[in-house]
N, CA, C and O atoms as CSV, one atom per row, in Angstrom:
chain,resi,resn,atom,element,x,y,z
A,1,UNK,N,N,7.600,22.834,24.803
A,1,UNK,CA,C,6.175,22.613,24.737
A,1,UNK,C,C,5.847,21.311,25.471
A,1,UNK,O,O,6.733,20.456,25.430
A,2,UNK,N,N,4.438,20.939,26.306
A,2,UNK,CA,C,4.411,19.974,27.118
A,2,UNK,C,C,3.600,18.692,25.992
A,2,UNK,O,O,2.641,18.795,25.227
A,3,UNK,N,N,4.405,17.649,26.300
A,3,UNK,CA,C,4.440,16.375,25.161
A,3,UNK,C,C,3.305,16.194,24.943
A,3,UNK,O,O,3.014,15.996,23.764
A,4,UNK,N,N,2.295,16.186,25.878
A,4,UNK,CA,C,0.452,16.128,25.373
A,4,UNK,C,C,0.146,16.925,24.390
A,4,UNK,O,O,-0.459,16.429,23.440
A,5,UNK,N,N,0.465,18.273,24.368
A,5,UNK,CA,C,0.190,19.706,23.967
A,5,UNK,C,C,0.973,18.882,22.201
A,5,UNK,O,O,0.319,18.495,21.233
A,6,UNK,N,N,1.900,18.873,22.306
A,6,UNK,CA,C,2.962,18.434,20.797
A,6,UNK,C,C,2.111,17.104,20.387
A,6,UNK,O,O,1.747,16.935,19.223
A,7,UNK,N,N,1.919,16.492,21.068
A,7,UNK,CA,C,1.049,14.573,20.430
A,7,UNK,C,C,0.024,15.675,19.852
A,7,UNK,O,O,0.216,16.297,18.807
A,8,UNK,N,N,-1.057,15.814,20.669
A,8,UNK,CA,C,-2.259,16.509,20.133
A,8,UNK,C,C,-1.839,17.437,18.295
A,8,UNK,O,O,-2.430,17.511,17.218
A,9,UNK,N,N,-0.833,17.843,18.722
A,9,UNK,CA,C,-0.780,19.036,17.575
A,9,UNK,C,C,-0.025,18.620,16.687
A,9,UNK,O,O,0.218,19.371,15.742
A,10,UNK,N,N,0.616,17.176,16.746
A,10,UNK,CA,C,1.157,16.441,15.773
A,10,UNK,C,C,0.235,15.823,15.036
A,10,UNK,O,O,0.256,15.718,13.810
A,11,UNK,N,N,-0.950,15.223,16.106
A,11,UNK,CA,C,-2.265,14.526,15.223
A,11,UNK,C,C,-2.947,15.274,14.486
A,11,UNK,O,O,-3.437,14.901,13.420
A,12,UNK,N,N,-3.041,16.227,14.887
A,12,UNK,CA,C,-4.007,17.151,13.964
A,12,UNK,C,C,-3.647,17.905,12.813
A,12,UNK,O,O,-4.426,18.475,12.048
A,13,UNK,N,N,-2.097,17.853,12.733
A,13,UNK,CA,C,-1.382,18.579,11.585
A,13,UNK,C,C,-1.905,17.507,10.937
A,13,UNK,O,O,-2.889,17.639,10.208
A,14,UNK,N,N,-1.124,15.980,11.191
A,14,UNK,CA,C,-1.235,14.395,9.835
A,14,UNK,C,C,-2.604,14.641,9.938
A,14,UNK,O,O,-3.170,14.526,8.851
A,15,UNK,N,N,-3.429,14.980,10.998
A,15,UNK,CA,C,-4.987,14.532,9.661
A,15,UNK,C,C,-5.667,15.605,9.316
A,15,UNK,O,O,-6.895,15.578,9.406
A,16,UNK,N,N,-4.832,17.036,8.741
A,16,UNK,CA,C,-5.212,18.026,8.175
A,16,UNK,C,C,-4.396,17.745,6.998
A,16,UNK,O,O,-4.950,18.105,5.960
A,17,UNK,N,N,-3.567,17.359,6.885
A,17,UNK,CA,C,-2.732,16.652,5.575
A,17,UNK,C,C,-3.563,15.641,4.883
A,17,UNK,O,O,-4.023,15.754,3.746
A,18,UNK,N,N,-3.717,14.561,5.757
A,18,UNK,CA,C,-4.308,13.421,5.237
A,18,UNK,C,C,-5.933,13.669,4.528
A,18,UNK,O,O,-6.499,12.854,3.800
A,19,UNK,N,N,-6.320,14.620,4.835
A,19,UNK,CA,C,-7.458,14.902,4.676
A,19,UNK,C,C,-7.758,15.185,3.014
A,19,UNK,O,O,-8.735,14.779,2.384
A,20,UNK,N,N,-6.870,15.826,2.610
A,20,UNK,CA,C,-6.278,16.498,1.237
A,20,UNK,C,C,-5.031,15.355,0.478
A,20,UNK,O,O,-3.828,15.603,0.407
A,21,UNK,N,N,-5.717,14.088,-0.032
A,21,UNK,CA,C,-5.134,13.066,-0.363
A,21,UNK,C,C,-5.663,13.383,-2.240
A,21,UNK,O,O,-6.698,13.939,-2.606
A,22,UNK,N,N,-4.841,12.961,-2.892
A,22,UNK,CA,C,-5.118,12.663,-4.508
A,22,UNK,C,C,-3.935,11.791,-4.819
A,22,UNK,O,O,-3.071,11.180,-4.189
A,23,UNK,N,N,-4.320,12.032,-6.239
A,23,UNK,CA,C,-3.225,10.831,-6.560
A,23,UNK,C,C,-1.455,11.405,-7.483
A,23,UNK,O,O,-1.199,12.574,-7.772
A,24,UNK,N,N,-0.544,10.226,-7.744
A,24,UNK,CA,C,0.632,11.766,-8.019
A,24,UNK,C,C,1.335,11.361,-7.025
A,24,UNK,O,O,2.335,11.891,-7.509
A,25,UNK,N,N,1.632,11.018,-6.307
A,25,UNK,CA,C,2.262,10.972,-5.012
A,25,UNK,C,C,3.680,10.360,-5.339
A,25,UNK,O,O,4.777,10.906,-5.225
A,26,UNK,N,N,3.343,8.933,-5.827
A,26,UNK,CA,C,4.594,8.040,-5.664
A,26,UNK,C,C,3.960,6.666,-6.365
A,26,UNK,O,O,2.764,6.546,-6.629
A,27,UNK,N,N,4.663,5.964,-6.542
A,27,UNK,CA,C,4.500,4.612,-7.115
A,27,UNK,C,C,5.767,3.566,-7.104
A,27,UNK,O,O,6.750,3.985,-7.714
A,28,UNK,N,N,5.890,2.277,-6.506
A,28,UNK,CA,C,6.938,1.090,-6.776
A,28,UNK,C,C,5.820,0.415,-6.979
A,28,UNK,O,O,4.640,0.661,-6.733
A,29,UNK,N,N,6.672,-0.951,-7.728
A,29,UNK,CA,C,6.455,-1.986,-8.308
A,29,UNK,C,C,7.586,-3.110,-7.964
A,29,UNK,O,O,8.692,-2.880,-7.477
A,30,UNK,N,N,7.000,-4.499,-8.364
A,30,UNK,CA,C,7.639,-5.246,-8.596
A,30,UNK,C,C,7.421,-6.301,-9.122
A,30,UNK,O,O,6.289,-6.008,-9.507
A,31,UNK,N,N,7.592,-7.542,-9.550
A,31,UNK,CA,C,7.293,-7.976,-10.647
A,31,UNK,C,C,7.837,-9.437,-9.951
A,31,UNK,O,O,8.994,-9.820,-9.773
A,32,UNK,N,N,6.405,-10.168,-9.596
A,32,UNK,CA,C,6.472,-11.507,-8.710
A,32,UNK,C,C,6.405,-12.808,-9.590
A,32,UNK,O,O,5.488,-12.670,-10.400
A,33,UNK,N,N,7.028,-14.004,-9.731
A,33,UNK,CA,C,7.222,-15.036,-10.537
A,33,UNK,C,C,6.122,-16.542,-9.605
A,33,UNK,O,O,6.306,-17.524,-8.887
A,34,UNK,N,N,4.959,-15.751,-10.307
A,34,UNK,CA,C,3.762,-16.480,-9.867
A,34,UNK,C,C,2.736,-16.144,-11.258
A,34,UNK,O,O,2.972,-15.441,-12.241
A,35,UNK,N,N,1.700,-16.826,-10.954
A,35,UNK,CA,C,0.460,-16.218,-12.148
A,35,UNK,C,C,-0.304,-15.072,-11.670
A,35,UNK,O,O,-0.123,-14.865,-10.470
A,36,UNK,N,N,-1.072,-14.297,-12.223
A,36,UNK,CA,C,-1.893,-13.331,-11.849
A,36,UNK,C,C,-2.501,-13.772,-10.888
A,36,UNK,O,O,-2.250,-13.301,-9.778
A,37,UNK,N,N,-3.571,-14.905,-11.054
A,37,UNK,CA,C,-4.576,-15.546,-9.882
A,37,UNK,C,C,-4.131,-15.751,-8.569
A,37,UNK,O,O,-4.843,-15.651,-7.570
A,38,UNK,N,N,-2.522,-16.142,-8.593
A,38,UNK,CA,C,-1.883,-16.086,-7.014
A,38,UNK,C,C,-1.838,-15.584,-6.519
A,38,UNK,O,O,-2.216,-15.706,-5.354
A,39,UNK,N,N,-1.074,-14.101,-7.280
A,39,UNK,CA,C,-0.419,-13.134,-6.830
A,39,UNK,C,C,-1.880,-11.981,-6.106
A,39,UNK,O,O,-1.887,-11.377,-5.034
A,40,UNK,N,N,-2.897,-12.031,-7.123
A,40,UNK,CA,C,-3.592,-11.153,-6.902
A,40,UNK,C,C,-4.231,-11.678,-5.358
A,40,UNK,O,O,-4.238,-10.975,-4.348
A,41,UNK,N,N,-4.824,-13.259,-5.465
A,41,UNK,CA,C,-5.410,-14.060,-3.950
A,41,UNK,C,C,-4.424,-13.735,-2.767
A,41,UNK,O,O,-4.670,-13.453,-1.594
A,42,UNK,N,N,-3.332,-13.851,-3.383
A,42,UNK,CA,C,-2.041,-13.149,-1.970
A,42,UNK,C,C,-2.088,-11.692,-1.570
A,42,UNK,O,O,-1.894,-11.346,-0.405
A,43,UNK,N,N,-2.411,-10.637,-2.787
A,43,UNK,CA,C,-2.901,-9.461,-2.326
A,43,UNK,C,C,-3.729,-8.974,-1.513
A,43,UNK,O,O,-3.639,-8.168,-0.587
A,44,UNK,N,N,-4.612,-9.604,-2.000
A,44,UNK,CA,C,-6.010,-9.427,-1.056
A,44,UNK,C,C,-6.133,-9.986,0.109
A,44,UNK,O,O,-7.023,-9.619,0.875
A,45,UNK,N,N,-5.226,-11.003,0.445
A,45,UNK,CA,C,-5.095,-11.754,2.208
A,45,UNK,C,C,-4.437,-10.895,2.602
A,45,UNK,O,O,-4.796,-10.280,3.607
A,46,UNK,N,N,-3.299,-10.586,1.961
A,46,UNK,CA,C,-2.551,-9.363,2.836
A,46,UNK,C,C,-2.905,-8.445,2.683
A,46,UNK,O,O,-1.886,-7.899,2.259
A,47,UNK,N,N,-3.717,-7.640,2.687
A,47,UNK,CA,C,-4.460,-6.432,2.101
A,47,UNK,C,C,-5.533,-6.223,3.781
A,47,UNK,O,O,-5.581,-5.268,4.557
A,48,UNK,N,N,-6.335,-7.722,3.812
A,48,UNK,CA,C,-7.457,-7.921,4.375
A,48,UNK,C,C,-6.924,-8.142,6.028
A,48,UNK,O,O,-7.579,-7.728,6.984
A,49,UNK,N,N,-5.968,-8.676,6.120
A,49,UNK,CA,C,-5.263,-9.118,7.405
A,49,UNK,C,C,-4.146,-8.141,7.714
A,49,UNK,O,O,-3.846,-8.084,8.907
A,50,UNK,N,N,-3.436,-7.320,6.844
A,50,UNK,CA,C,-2.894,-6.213,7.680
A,50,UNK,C,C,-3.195,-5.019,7.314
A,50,UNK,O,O,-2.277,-4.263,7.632
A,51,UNK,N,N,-4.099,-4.443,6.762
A,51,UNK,CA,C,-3.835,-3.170,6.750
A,51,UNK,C,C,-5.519,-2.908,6.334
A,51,UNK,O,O,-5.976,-3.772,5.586
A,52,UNK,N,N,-6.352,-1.943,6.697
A,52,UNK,CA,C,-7.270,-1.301,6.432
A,52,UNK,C,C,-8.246,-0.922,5.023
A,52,UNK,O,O,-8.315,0.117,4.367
A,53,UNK,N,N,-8.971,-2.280,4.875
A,53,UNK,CA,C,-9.075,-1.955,2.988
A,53,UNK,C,C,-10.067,-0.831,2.594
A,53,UNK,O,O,-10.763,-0.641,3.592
A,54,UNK,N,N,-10.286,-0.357,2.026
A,54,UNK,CA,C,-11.232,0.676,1.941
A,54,UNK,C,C,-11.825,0.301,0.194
A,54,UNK,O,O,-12.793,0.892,-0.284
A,55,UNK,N,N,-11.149,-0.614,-0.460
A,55,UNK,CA,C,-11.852,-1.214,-1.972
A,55,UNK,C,C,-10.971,-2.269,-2.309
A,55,UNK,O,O,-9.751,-2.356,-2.163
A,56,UNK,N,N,-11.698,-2.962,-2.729
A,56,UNK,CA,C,-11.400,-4.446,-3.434
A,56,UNK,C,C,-12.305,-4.590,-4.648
A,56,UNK,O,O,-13.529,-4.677,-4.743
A,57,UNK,N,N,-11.115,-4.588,-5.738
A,57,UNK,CA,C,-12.126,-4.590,-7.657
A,57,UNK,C,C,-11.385,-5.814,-7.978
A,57,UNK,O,O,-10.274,-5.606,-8.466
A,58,UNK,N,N,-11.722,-7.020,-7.825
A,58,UNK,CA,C,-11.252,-8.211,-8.546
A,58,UNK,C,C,-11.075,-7.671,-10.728
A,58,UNK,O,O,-10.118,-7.686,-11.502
A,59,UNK,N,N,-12.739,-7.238,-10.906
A,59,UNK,CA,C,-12.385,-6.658,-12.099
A,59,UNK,C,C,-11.546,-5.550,-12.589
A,59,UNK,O,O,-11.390,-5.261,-13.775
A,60,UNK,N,N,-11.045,-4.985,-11.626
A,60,UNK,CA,C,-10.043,-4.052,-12.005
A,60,UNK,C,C,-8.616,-4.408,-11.269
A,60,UNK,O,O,-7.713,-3.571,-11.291
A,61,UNK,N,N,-8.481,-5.404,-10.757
A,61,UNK,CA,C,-7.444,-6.006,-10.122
A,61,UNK,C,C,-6.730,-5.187,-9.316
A,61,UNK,O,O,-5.532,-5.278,-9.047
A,62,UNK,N,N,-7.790,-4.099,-8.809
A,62,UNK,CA,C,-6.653,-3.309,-7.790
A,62,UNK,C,C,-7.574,-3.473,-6.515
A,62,UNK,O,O,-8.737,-3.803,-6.285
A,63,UNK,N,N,-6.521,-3.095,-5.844
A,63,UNK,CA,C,-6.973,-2.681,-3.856
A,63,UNK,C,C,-6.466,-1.840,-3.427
A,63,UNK,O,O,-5.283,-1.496,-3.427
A,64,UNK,N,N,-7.959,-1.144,-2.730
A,64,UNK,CA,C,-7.193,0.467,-1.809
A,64,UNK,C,C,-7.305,-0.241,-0.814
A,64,UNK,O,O,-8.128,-1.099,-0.495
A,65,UNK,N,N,-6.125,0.308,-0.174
A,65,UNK,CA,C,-5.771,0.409,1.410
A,65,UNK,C,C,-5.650,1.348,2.410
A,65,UNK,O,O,-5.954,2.375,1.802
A,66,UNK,N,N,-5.471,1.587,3.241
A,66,UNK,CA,C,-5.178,2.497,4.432
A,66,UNK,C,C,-4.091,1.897,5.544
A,66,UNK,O,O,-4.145,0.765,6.025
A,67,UNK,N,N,-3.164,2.840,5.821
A,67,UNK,CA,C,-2.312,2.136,7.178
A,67,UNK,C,C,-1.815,3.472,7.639
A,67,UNK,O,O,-2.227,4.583,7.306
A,68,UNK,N,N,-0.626,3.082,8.664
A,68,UNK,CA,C,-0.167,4.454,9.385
A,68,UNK,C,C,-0.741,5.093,10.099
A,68,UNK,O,O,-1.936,4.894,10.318
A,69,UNK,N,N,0.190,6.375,10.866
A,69,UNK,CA,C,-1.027,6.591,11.772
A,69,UNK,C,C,-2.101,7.819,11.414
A,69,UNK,O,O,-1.866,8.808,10.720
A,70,UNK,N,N,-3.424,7.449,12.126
A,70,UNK,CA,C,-4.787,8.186,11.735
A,70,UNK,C,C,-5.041,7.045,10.669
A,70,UNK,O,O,-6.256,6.983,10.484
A,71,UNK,N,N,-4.273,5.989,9.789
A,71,UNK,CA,C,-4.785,5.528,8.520
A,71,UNK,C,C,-4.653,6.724,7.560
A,71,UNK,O,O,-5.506,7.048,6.734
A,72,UNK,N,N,-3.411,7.372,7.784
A,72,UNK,CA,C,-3.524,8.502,6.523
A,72,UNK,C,C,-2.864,8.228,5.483
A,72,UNK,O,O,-2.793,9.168,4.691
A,73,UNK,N,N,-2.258,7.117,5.128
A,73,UNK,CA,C,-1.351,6.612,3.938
A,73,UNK,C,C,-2.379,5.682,3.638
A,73,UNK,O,O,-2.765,4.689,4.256
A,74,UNK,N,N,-2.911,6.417,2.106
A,74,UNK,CA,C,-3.295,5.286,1.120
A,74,UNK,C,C,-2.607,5.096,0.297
A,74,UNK,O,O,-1.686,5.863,0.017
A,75,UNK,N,N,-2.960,3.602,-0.562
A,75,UNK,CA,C,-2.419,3.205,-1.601
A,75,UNK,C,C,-3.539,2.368,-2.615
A,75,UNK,O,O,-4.610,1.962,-2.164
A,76,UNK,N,N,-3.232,2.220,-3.694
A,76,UNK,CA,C,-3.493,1.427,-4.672
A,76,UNK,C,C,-2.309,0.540,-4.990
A,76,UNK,O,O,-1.125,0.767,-5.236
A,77,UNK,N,N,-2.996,-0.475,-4.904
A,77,UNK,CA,C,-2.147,-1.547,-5.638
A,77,UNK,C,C,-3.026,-2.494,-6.901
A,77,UNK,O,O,-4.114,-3.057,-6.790
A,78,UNK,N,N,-2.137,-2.422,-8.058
A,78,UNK,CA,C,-2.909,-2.885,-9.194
A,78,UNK,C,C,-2.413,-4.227,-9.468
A,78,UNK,O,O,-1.207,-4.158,-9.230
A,79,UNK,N,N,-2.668,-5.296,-9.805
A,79,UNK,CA,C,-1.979,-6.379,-10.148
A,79,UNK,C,C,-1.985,-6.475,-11.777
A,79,UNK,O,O,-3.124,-6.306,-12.210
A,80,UNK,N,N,-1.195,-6.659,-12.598
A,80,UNK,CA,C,-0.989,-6.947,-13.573
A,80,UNK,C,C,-0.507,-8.134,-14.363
A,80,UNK,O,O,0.720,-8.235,-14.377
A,81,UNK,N,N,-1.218,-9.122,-15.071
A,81,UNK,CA,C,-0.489,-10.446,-15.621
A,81,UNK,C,C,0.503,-9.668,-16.537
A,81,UNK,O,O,0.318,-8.635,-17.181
A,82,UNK,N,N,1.625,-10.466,-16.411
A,82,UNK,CA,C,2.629,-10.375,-17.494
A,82,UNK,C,C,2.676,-11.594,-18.508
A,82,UNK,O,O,1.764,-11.854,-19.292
A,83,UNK,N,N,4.042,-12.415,-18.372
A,83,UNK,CA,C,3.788,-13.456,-19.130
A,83,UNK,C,C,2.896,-14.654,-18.386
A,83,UNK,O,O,2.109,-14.299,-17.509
A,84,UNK,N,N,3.007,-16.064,-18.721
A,84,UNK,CA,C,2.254,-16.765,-18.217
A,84,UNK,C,C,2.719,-17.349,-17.015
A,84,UNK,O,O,2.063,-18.348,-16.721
A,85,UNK,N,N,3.826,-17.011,-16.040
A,85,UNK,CA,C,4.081,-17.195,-14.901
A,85,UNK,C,C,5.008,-16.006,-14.260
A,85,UNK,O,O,5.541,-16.293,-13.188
A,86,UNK,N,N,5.241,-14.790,-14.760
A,86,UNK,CA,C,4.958,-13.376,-14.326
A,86,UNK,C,C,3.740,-12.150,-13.811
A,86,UNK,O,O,2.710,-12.160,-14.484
A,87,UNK,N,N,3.793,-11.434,-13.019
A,87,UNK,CA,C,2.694,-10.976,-12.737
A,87,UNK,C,C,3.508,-9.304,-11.909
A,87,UNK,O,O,4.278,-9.406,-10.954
A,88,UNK,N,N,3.273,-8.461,-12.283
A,88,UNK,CA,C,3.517,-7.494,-11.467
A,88,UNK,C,C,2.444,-6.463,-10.892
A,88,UNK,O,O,1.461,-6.084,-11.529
A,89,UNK,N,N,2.824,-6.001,-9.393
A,89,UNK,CA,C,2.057,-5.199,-8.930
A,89,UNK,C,C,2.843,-4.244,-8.403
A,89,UNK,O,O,3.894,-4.149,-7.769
A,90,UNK,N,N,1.429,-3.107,-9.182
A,90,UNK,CA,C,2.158,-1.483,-9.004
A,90,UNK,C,C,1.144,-0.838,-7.916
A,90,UNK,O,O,-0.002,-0.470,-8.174
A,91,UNK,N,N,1.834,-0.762,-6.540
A,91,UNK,CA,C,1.863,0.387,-5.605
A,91,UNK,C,C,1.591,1.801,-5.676
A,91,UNK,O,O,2.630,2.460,-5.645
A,92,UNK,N,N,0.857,2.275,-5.736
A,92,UNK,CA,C,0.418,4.187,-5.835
A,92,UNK,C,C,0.089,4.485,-4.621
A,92,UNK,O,O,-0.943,4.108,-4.068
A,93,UNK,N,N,1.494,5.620,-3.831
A,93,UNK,CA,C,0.655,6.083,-2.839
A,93,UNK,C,C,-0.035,7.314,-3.010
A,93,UNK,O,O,0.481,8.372,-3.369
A,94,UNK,N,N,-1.279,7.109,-2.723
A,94,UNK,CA,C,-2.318,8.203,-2.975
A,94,UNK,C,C,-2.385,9.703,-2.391
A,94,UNK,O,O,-2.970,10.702,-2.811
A,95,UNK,N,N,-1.551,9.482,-1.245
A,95,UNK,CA,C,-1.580,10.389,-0.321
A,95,UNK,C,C,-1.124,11.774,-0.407
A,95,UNK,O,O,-0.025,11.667,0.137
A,96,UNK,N,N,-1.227,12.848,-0.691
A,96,UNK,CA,C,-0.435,14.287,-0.572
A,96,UNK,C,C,-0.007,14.438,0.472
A,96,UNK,O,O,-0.599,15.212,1.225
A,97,UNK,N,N,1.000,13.864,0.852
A,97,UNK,CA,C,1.843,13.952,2.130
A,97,UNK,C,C,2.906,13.729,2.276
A,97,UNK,O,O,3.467,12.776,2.818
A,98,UNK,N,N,3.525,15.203,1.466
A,98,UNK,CA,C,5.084,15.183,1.210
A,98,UNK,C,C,6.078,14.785,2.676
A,98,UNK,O,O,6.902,13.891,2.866
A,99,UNK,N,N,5.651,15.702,3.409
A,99,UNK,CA,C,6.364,15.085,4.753
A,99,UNK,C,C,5.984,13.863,5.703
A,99,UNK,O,O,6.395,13.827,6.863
A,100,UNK,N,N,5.650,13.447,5.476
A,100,UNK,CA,C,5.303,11.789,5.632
A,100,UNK,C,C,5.458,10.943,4.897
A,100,UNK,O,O,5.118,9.840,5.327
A,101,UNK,N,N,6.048,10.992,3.405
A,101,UNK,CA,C,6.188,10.403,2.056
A,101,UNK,C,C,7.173,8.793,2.620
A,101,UNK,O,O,7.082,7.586,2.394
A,102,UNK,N,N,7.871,9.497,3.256
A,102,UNK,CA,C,9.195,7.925,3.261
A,102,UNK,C,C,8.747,7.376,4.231
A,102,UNK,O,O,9.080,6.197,4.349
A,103,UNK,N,N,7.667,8.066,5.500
A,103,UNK,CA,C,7.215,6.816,6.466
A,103,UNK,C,C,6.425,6.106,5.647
A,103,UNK,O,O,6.725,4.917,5.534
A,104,UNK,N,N,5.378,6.552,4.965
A,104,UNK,CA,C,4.150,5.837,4.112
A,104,UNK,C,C,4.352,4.849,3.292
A,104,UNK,O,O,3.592,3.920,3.021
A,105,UNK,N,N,5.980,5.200,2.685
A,105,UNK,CA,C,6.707,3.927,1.708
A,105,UNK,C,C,6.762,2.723,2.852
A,105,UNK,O,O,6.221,1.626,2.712
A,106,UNK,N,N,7.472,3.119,3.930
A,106,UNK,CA,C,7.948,1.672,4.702
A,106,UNK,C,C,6.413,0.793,4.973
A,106,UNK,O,O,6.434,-0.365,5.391
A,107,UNK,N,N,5.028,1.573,4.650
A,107,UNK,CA,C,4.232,0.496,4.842
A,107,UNK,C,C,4.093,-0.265,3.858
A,107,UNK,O,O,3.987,-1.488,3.763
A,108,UNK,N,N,4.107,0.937,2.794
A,108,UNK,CA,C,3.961,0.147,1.045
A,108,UNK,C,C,5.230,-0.494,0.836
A,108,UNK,O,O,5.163,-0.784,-0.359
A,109,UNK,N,N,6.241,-0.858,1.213
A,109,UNK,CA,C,7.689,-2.059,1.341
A,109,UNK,C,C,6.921,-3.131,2.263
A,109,UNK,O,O,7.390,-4.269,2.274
A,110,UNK,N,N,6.098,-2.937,2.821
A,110,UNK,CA,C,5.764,-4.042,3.910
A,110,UNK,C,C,4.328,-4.717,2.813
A,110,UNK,O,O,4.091,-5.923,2.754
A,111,UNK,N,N,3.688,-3.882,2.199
A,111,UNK,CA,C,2.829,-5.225,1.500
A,111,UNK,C,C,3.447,-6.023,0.727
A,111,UNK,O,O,3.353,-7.247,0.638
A,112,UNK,N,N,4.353,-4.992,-0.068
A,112,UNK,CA,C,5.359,-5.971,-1.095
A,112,UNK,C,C,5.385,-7.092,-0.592
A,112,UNK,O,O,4.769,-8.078,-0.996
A,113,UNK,N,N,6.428,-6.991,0.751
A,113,UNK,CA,C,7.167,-7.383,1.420
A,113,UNK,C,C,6.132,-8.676,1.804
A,113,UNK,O,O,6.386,-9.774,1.308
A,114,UNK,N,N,5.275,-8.560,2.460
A,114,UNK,CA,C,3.668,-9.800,2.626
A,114,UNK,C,C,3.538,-10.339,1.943
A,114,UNK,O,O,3.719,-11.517,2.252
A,115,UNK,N,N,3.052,-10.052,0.147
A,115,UNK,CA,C,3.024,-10.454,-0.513
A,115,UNK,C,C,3.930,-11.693,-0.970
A,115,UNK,O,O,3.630,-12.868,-1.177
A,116,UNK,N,N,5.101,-11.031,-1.049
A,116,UNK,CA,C,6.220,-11.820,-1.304
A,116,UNK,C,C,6.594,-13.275,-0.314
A,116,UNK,O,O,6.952,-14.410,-0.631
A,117,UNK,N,N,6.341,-12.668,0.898
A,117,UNK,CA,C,6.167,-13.626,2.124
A,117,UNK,C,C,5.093,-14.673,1.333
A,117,UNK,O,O,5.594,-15.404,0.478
A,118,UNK,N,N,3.792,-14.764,1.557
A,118,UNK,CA,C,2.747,-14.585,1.720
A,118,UNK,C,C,2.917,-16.505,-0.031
A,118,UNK,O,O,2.505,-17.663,-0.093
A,119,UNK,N,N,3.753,-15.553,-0.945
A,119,UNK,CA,C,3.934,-16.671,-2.136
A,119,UNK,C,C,5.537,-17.577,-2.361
A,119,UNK,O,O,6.010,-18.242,-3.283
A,120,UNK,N,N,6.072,-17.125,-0.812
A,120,UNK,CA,C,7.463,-17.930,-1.038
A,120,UNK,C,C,8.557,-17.391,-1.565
A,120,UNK,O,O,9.128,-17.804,-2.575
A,121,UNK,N,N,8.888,-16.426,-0.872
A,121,UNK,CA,C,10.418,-16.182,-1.425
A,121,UNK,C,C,10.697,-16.351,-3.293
A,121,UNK,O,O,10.741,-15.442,-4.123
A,122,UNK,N,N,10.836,-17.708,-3.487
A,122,UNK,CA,C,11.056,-17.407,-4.692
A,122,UNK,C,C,10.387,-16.990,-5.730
A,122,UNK,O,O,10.680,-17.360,-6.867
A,123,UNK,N,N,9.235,-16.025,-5.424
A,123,UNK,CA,C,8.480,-15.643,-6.732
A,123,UNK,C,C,8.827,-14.414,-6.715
A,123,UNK,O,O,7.786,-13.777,-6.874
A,124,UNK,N,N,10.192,-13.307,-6.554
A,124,UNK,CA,C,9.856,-12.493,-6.653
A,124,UNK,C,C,11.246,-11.806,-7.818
A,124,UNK,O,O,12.341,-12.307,-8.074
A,125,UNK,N,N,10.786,-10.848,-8.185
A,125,UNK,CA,C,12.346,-10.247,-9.235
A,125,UNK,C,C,12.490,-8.784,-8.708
A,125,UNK,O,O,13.384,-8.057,-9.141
């Protein structure tokens, strides 16, 4: 098949997939050795500077995102206080997109991954 003809019909499969997103998908976590107020202000820079936000709820301490290509991998990320210098945030990818599932993780490893950047290496478990 000629490679234009396959790009084209690769895009249009992911955003006939992407289109048909709920939730169910997948979820990591991890559990950063900072306070809520850090962790969550570090979310939202990295949230805002790499990847596509589509909601920000300070009162509900989560953020949707978008990344990948078309932007067809969403996620939620919730921040949660734990103790008084624990804090974990749980990752949901939103997406129904079984065959795209493990590319969509390597973006959701990369906010972690920001995050973690983002408060210094040592805040993380």
């Amino acid at each position: 098949m000629h490679k234009g003809v396959m790009r084209c019909a690769t895009l249009l499969a992911v955003a006939a997939v992407s289109a048909t997103s709920c939730t169910g998908a997948g979820m990591k976590s991890r559990v950063f050795e900072a306070p809520a107020e850090l962790v969550w202000a570090a979310g939202a820079e990295v949230s805002n500077r790499a990847f596509l936000v589509d909601e920000v709820s300070k009162d509900d301490w989560t953020v949707r995102f978008r990344c990948g290509q078309l932007r067809g991998y969403h996620f939620e990320a919730t921040v949660t206080p734990g103790t008084v210098a624990t804090t974990r945030v749980v990752l949901q990818l939103r997406s129904n997109v079984r065959g795209i599932e493990r590319e969509a993780w390597r973006e959701g490893k990369r906010y972690l991954a920001l995050i973690e950047q983002r408060l210094g290496r040592a805040g993380t478990r």
